[in-house]
C-alpha positions in Angstrom: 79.5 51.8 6.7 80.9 55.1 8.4 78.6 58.4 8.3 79.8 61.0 6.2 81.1 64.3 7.8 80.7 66.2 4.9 78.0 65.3 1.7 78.0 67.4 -1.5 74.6 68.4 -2.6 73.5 65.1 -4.3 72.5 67.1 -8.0 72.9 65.3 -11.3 74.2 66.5 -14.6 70.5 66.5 -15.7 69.9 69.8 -15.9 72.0 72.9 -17.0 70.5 74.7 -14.6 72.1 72.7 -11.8 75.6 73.4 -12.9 76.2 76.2 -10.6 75.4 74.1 -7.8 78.5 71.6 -7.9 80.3 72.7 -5.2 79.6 70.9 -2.4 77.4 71.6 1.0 77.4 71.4 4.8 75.2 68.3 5.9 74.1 70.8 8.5 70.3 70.5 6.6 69.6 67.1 5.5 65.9 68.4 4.8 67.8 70.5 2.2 70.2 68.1 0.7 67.2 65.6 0.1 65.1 69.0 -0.9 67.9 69.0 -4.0 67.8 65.1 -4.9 64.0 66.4 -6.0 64.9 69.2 -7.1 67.5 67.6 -9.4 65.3 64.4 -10.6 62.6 66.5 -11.5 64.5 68.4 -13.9 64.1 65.7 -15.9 61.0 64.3 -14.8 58.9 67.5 -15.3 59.7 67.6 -18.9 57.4 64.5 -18.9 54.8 66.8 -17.1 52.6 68.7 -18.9 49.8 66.6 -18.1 50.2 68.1 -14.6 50.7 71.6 -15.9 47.1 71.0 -18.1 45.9 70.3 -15.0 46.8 72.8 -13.1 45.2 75.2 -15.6 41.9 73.4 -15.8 41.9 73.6 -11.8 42.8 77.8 -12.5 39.6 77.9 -14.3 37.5 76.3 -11.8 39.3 78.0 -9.0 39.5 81.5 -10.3 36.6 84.2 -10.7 37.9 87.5 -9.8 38.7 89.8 -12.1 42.2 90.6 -11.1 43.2 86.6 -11.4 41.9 85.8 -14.1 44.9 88.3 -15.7 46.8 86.0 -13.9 45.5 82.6 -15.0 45.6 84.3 -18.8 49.0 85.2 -18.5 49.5 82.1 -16.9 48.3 79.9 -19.5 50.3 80.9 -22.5 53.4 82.3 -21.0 54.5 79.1 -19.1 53.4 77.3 -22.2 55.4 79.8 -24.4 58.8 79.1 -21.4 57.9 75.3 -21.5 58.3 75.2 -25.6 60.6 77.6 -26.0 63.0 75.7 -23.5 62.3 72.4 -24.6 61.9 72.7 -28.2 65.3 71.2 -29.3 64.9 67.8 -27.1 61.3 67.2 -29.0 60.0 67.1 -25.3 56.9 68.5 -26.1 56.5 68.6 -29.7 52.8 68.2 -29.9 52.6 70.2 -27.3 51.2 73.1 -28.7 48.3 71.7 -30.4 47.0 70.7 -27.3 47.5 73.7 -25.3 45.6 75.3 -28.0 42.9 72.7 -27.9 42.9 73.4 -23.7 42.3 77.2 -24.5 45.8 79.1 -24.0 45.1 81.8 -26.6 48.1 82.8 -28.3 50.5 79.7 -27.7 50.9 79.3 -31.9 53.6 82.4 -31.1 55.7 80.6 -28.9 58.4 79.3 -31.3 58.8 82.7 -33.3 59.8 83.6 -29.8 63.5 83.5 -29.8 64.1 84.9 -26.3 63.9 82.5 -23.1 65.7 84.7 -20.6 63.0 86.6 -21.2 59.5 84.4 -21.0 61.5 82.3 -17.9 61.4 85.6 -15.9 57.8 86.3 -17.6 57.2 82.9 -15.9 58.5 83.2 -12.7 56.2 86.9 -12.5 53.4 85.0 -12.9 54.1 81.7 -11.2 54.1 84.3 -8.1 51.4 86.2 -8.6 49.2 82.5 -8.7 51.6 81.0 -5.6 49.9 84.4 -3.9 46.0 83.1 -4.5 44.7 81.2 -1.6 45.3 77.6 -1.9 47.9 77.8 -4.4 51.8 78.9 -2.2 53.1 75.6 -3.4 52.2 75.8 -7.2 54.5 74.0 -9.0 57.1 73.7 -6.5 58.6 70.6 -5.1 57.1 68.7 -2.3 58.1 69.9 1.0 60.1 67.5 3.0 57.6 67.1 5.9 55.0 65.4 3.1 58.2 63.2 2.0 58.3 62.4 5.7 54.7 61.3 5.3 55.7 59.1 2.0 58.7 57.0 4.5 55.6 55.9 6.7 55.4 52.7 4.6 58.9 51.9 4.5 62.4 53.8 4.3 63.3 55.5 0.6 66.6 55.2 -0.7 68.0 58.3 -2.8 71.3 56.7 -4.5 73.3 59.6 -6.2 77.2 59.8 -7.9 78.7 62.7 -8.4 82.4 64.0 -9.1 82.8 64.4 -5.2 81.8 60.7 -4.5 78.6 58.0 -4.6 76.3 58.2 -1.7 73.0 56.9 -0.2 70.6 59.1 1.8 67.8 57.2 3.8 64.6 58.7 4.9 63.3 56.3 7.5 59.7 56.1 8.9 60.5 57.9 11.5 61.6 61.1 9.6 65.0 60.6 10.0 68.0 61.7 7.6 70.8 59.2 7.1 73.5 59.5 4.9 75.9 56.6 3.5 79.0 57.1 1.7 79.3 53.9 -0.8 82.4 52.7 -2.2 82.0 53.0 -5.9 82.4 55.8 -8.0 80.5 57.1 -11.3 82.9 55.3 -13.5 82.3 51.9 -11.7 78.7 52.1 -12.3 79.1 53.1 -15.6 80.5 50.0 -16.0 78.2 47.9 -13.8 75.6 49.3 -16.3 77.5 47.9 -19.3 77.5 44.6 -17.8 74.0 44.0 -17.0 73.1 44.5 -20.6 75.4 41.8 -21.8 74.7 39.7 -19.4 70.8 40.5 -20.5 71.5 39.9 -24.0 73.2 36.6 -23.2 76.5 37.5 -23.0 79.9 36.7 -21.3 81.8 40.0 -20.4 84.8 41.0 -22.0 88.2 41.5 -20.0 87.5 45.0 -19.0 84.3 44.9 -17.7 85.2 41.6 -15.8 88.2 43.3 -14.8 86.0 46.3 -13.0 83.9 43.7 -11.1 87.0 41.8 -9.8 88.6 45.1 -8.0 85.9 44.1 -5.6 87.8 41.5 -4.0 84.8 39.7 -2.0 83.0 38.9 -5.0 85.9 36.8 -6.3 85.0 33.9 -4.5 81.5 33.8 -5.8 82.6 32.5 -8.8 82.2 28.7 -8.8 83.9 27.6 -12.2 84.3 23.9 -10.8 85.3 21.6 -13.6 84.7 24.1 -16.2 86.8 25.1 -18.4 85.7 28.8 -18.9 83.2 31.4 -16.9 79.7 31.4 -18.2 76.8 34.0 -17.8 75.5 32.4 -14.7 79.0 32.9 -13.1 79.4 36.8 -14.5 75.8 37.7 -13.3 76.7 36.1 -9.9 79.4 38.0 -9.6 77.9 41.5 -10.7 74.8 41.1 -8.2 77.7 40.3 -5.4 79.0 43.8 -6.5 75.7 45.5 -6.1 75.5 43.8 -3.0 78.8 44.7 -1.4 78.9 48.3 -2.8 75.2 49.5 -2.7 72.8 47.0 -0.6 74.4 45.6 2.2 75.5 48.9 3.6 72.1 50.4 3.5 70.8 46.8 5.0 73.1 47.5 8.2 72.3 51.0 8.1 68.9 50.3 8.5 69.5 47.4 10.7 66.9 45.2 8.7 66.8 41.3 9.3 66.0 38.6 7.7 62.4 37.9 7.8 59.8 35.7 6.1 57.6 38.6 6.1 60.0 41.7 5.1 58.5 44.8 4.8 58.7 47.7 1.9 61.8 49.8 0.9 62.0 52.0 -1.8 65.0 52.4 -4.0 65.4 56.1 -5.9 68.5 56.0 -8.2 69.6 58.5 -9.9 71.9 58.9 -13.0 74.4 56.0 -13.3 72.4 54.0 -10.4 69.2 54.4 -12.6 68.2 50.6 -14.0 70.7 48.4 -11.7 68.9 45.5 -10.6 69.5 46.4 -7.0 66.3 45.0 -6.3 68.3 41.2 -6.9 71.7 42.3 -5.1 73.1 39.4 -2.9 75.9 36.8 -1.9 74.2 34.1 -4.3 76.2 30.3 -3.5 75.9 26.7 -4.5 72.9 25.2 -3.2 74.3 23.8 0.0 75.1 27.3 1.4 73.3 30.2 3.0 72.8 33.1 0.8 72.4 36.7 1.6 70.4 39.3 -0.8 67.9 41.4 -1.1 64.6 39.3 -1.1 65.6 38.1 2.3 65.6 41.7 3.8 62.9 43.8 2.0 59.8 44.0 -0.6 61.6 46.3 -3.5 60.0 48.8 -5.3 61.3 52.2 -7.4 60.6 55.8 -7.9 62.1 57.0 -10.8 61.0 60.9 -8.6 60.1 61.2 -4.8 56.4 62.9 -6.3 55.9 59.3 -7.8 55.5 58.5 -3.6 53.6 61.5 -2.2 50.7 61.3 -5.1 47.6 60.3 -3.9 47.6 56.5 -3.2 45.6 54.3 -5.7 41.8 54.0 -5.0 40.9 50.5 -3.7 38.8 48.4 -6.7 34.9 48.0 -5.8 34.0 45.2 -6.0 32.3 45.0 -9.5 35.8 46.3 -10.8 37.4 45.6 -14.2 40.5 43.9 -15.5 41.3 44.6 -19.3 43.5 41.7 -20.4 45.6 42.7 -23.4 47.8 39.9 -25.2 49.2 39.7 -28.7 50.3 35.5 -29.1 51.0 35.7 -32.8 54.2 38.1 -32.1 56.4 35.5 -30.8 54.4 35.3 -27.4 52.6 32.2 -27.9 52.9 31.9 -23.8 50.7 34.8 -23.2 48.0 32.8 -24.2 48.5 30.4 -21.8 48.9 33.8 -19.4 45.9 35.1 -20.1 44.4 31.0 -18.8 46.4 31.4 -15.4 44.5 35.0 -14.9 41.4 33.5 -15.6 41.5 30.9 -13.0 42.4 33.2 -10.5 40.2 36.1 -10.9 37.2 35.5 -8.4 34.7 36.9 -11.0 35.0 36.3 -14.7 32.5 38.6 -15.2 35.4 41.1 -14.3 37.4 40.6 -16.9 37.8 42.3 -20.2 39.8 40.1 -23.0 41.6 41.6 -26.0 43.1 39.2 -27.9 45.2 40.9 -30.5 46.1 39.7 -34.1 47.0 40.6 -37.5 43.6 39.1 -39.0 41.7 40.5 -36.0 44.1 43.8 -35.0 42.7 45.8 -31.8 43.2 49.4 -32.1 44.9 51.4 -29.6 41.2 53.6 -29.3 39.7 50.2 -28.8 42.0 49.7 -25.4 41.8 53.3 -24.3 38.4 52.4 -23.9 38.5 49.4 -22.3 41.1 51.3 -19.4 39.1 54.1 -18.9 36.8 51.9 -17.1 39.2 49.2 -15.7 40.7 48.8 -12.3 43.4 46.8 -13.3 45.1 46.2 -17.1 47.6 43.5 -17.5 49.1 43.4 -21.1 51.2 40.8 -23.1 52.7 42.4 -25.9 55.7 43.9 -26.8 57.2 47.4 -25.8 59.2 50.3 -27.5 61.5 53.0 -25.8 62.1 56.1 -27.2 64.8 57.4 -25.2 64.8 61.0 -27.2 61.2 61.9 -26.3 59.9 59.2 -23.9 56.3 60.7 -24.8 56.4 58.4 -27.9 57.3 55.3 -25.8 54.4 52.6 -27.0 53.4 49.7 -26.3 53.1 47.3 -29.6 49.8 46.2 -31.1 48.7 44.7 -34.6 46.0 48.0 -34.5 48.7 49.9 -33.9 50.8 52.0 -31.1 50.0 52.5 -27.9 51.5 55.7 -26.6 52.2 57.3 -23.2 51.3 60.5 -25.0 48.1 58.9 -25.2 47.5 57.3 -22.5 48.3 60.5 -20.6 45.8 62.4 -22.6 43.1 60.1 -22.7 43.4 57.9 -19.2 43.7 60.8 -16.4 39.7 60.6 -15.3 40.3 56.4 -15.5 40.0 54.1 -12.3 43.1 52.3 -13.7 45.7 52.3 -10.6 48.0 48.9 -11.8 49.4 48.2 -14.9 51.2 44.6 -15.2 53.2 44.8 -18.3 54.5 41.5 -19.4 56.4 43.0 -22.4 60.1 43.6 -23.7 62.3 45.6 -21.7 59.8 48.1 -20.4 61.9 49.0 -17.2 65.3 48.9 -19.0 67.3 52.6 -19.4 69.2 53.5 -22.7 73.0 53.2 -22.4 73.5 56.9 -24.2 71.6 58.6 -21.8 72.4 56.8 -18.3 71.1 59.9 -16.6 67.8 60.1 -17.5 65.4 57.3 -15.8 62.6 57.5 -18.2 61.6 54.0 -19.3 58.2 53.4 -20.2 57.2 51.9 -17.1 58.3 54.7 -15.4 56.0 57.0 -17.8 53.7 55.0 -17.4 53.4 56.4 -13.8 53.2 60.0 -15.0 49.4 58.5 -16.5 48.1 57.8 -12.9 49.4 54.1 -13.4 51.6 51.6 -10.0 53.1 49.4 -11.9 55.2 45.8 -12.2 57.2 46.2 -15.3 60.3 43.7 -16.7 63.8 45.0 -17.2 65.5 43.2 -20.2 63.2 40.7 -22.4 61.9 37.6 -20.4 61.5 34.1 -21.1 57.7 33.9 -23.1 57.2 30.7 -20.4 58.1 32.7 -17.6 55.5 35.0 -17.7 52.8 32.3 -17.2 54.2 31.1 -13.8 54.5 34.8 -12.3 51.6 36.0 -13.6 49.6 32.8 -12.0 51.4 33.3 -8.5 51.1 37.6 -8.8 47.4 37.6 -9.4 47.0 34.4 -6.7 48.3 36.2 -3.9 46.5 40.3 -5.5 43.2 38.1 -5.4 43.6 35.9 -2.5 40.9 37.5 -0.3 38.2 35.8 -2.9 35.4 37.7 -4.3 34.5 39.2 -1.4 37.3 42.0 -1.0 38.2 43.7 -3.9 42.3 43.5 -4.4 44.3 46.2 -3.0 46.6 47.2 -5.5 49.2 48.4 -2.7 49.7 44.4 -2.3 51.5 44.5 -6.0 55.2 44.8 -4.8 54.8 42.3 -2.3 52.3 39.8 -5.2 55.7 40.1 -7.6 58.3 39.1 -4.5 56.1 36.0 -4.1 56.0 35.4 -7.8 59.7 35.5 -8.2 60.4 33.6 -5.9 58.8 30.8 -7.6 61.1 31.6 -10.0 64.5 31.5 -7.9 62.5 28.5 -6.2 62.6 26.5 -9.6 65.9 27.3 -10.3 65.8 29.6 -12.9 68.8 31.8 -14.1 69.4 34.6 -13.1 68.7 36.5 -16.1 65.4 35.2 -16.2 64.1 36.5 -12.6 65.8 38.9 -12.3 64.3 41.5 -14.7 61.0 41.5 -12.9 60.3 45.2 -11.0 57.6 46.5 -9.3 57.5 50.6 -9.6 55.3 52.8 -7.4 53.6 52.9 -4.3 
C-alpha cells in the first residue's frame, strides 16, 4: 500500500471541541498527527476518568504544603470539578459524581449545577490547571502523554491507530523503533459502517441481507472465498468468511506488508487502536480463510493481537508480577444459563499450581454473593476470572455491570473500591463484554475496556460465546499463564499470547467462526 503525501489530522467526531480542527494537515510532524489521535480518543475516554482526577487531588494534598499552593490545589479541587459537571451533566457522565467529590473534600462542589456558565469555569480551569502545571513535578498535569513516552510503549510491539474521516480511512504505525508510518486504506466511513452492521448479524446468527452482502462483494477478492459448493443458498459460515476477507484486504494485510511481518510459529505483539467506525471489528481474526486443503492467510499467523481503546491504556505502569503466595478469585454463576462454567471453574483448578491460591464464589439464587462480598475478595487477588453474565450501558458506561444473583457489579464500583488492589488480569467469560453499541459507533467504551480504567489487563469476549467453549479456552489460557509450575508466579503480560494459544484450540477443532472469533485480549 502506497504512503500518503498528504494525511488529514486523524480527529473523530467525538468531541465538539474538535470540530474546528477538520481541515486537514501537512504530514510534515507525524509526532503531531499521532499527538491528535490522543488527543481525539481521549475526549471520550477522559469522561470515564475521574478516578484519575481523584487521584490527582489526593496526590495535591500529599504534594502540596506551601501556602501559596494550597490556593491553588483549593481552587483546583472544586473548580475542575465544577467544569467537569457542568460540561458533562447532560450525558449522565458523572452523575454521582458530586457526592464523591464531596466525600474526597472539594468544599463547595454542591454549587456546581446552579452554575449555568461553562465558558466561564473552563477558562477558571485552564487558570488553575496552570498555575499547578507551574509546581515542580507537575508541567504535564493532565495533559496527554508526550510522544517520546508513546515511543517507549512501541518497544513491545508496533501500535496501530486506525482512524476514518470525511477526507479518507488511514492507518498510522508506531514501530519499535520510533518510527511514524502512515497507510492510506481503501475503505471509507460508510463501508465500515456497514462492516459493523454485519458482524452483529452474523453474531446473532444471522445471514445478511442484500445490502450489506452487497457492500462486502464491491471488494472483488473476497468473492472467491465464498465456497457454496452443492448448496443451494449462502450460510453464516460463508458471510463471516467473506467479511473477515474484507477486514483482511482493506485493513490487515496492508499494515502486515507495511510492517514486513512473516509468518511465524512464534509471532510477536501488535496492538490495534481503532477509533470510531473501526472500534469493535474483529480485526484481530482478519484473513484469507479456505477449505481445508488450502493455505490460509490471517492474522494469527503474523501477530499476538491485543487493543487499546486509548494510547494511555499502553504507557500506564505495567502490571506488577504476582508473588508467589498470590490469589485468584474465581467468580461463576451456573444457574443463569452457564451450566459450563462449572465445569470452567474444574479446568482452573487443575491447572493452578497451588489450590491454596484460589478463591471460589459460586453464585446462586438460594446462595446469592453480593457484589461487597467480591470487592473484597479482588482487593486482595492477583488474578479474577469471572463466569457470569455482562451488561453495557452505552449512555454512561460507569453503570456497565457485571451480573450477579447478589446483585450488580459496577465499574463505578470497581473504580471506587479496587484502585489500592493487586488485581492486574481480569478474564471475563461473560456476554458480549468487548462488543460496541451500534448508535454510538464512535465511542469505544465497552466494559472490558472500562474495566481498564480500574487498573485491570484484560481478555474479554465480543458477542455471546458458546457456554462449552469457555471450558476449552479457559483450560488451555490458564495452562500456558501457569506453565512455569509453582515455582514462578505467572506473568500477566503472557495473557495475549495465553488467549492466541487458547483459540487456536478452537480454530484447531473446527469451530465456526462465530464462536472463536469473539475472544480479545485488551491491554498491555
Amino acid at each position: 500500500m502506497a504512503h500518503v503525501a498528504h494525511m488529514p489530522h486523524l480527529a473523530t467526531n467525538m468531541d465538539t471541541e474538535h470540530s474546528a480542527r477538520d481541515e486537514p494537515t501537512e504530514v510534515g510532524s507525524l509526532d503531531g498527527t499521532l499527538f491528535l489521535v490522543e488527543e481525539s480518543l481521549d475526549a471520550v475516554t477522559n469522561k470515564m476518568r475521574l478516578d484519575i482526577l481523584e487521584k490527582a487531588i489526593t496526590t495535591l494534598r500529599h504534594a502540596i504544603s506551601e501556602e501559596p499552593n494550597r490556593k491553588a490545589k483549593a481552587a483546583f479541587e472544586v473548580v475542575l470539578a465544577k467544569a467537569l459537571l457542568t460540561r458533562f451533566a447532560s450525558h449522565g457522565w458523572l452523575e454521582n459524581a458530586t457526592t464523591r467529590m464531596q466525600r474526597g473534600g472539594a468544599d463547595g462542589v454542591k454549587d456546581v449545577v446552579r452554575q449555568p456558565s461553562p465558558y466561564l469555569l473552563a477558562k477558571q480551569r485552564e487558570d488553575v490547571l496552570e498555575q499547578i502545571r507551574g509546581m515542580d513535578g507537575f508541567h504535564d498535569f493532565l495533559l496527554p502523554s508526550s510522544f517520546e513516552t508513546l515511543k517507549h510503549a512501541a518497544k513491545a510491539g508496533p501500535i496501530v491507530f486506525l482512524n476514518a474521516s470525511q477526507y479518507g480511512c488511514h492507518a498510522l504505525i508506531l514501530k519499535q523503533d520510533g518510527a511514524l508510518l502512515p497507510l492510506s486504506l481503501l475503505t471509507s466511513t460508510e463501508h465500515l459502517a456497514t462492516l459493523k452492521m454485519a458482524i452483529h448479524r452474523l453474531a446473532q446468527g444471522h445471514v445478511l441481507d442484500g445490502k450489506i452482502q452487497q457492500s462486502l462483494d464491491d471488494v472483488p477478492r473476497t468473492r472467491k472465498l465464498l465456497q457454496r459448493k452443492n448448496q443451494r443458498r449462502r450460510t453464516v459460515q460463508d458471510d463471516f468468511r467473506q467479511l473477515l476477507g474484507v477486514l483482511w484486504f482493506v485493513i490487515a494485510q496492508p499494515v502486515i506488508r507495511a510492517l514486513d511481518v512473516q509468518k511465524t510459529d512464534t509471532p510477536r505483539r501488535l496492538w490495534w487502536c481503532p477509533t470510531g467506525p473501526f472500534a469493535f471489528l474483529p480485526i484481530h481474526a482478519a484473513g484469507v480463510y479456505t477449505s481445508h486443503n488450502e493455505e490460509c492467510d490471517c492474522v494469527f499467523d503474523y501477530v499476538v493481537s491485543s487493543y487499546c481503546s486509548s494510547p494511555q491504556d499502553l504507557v500506564a505502569p505495567p502490571p506488577i508480577r504476582p508473588n508467589p503466595d498470590f490469589k485468584m478469585l474465581v467468580a461463576i454463576e451456573p444457574e443463569s444459563k452457564l451450566p459450563a462454567t462449572r465445569i470452567e471453574l474444574e479446568k482452573i483448578q487443575s491447572r493452578i499450581p497451588d489450590i491454596r491460591h484460589l478463591v471460589t464464589r459460586i453464585d446462586s439464587t438460594s446462595a446469592p454473593t453480593s457484589p461487597k462480598t467480591i470487592l473484597e475478595d479482588i482487593k486482595t487477588s492477583s488474578i479474577v476470572h469471572f463466569g457470569c453474565h455482562g451488561s453495557q450501558d452505552p449512555s454512561n458506561p460507569l453503570d456497565s455491570c457485571l451480573l450477579l444473583s447478589g446483585g450488580r457489579l459496577t465499574i463505578s464500583s470497581l473504580i471506587r473500591e479496587c484502585q489500592t488492589s493487586e488485581a492486574a488480569l481480569a478474564y471475563l467469560s461473560a456476554c458480549e463484554t468487548a462488543m460496541g453499541d451500534e448508535e454510538r459507533p464512535d465511542e469505544s467504551l465497552t466494559l472490558a475496556a472500562t474495566m481498564q480504567f480500574a487498573g485491570f489487563r484484560g481478555v474479554a469476549t465480543m458477542w455471546e460465546i458458546e457456554d462449552e467453549d469457555g471450558p476449552i479456552v479457559a483450560d488451555a489460557f490458564y495452562g500456558y499463564l501457569f506453565r512455569e509450575g509453582s515455582a514462578v508466579a505467572p506473568d500477566i503480560t503472557d495473557a495475549a499470547s495465553a488467549l492466541h494459544l487458547a483459540t487456536k484450540v478452537l480454530r484447531d477443532l473446527d469451530r465456526p467462526f462465530h464462536r472463536w472469533v469473539p475472544f480479545v485480549h485488551y491491554g498491555i
